[in-house]
C-alpha positions in Angstrom: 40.2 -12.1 39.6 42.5 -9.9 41.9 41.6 -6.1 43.5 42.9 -5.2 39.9 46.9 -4.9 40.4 47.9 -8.7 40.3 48.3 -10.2 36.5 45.9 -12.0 35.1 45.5 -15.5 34.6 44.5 -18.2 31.9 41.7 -19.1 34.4 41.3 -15.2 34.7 40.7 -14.6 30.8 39.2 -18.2 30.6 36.2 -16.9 33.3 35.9 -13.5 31.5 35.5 -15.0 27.8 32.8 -17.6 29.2 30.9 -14.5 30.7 31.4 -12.5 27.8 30.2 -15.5 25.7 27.2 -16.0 28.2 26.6 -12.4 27.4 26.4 -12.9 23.6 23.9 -15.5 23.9 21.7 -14.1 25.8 21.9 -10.2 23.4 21.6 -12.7 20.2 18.1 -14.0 22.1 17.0 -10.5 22.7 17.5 -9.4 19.3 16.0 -12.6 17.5 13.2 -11.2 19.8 13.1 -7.8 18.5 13.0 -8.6 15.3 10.5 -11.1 15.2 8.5 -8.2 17.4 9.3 -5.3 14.2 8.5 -8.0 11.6 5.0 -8.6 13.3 4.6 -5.0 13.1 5.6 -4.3 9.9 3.6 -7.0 8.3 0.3 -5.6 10.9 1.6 -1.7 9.2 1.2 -3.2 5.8 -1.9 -5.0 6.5 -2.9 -1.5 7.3 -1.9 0.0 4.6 -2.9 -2.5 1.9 -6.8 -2.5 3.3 -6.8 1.8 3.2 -5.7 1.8 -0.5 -8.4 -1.4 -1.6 -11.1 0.5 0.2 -9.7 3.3 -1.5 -9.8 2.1 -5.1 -13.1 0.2 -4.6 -14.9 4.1 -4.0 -12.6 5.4 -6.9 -13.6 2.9 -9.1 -18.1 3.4 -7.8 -17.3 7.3 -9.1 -15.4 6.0 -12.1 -18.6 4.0 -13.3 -21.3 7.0 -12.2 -19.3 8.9 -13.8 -19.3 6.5 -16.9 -22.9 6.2 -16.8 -23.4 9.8 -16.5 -21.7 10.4 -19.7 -23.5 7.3 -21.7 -26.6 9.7 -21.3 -25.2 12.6 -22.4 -23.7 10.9 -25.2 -27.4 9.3 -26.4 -29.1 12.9 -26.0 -26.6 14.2 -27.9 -27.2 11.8 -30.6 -30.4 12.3 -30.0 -30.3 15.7 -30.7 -28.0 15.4 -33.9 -30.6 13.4 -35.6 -33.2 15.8 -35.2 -30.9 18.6 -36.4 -30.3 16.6 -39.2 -33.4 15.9 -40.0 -34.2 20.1 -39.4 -31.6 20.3 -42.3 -32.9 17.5 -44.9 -36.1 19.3 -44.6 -34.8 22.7 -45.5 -32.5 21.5 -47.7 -34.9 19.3 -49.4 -37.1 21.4 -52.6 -41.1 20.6 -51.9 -42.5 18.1 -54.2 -44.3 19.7 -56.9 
């Protein structure tokens, strides 16, 4: 190319279009590199994630069942204590043998 006043040239655009092609390439390489790099991380992110929320619902799911179990022995003293109020009331209700 010339000090920028002569015309340019078939070889002129020919020279430019190769380097702007050589260009290309090597961008197209860089960014196939990036975004192999943000898919590793976004998969490593979701790893991440994916462990917090199973560690997560496996301690939900230890208060779920105390809490289960918990209740199953309030609900048996409360039967429990139904029965003996009922049999409080067959007694009272019930006249005394004569």
């Amino acid at each position: 190319m010339g000090n920028g006043n002569t015309p340019a040239t078939r070889a002129d655009l020919d020279l430019l279009r190769n380097e702007l092609t050589a260009r290309m390439d090597k961008f197209e390489v860089r960014m196939d590199t990036q975004e192999e790099r943000l898919t590793e991380l976004i998969r490593g992110i979701e790893t991440s994630l994916l462990k917090a929320f199973y560690g997560y619902a496996e301690t939900n799911n230890k208060r779920i069942s105390m809490v289960e179990g918990a209740q199953a022995g309030v609900t048996d003293r409360l039967a429990i204590l139904e029965n003996r109020v009922l049999e409080i009331e067959r007694r009272l209700n019930t006249p005394p043998a004569a």
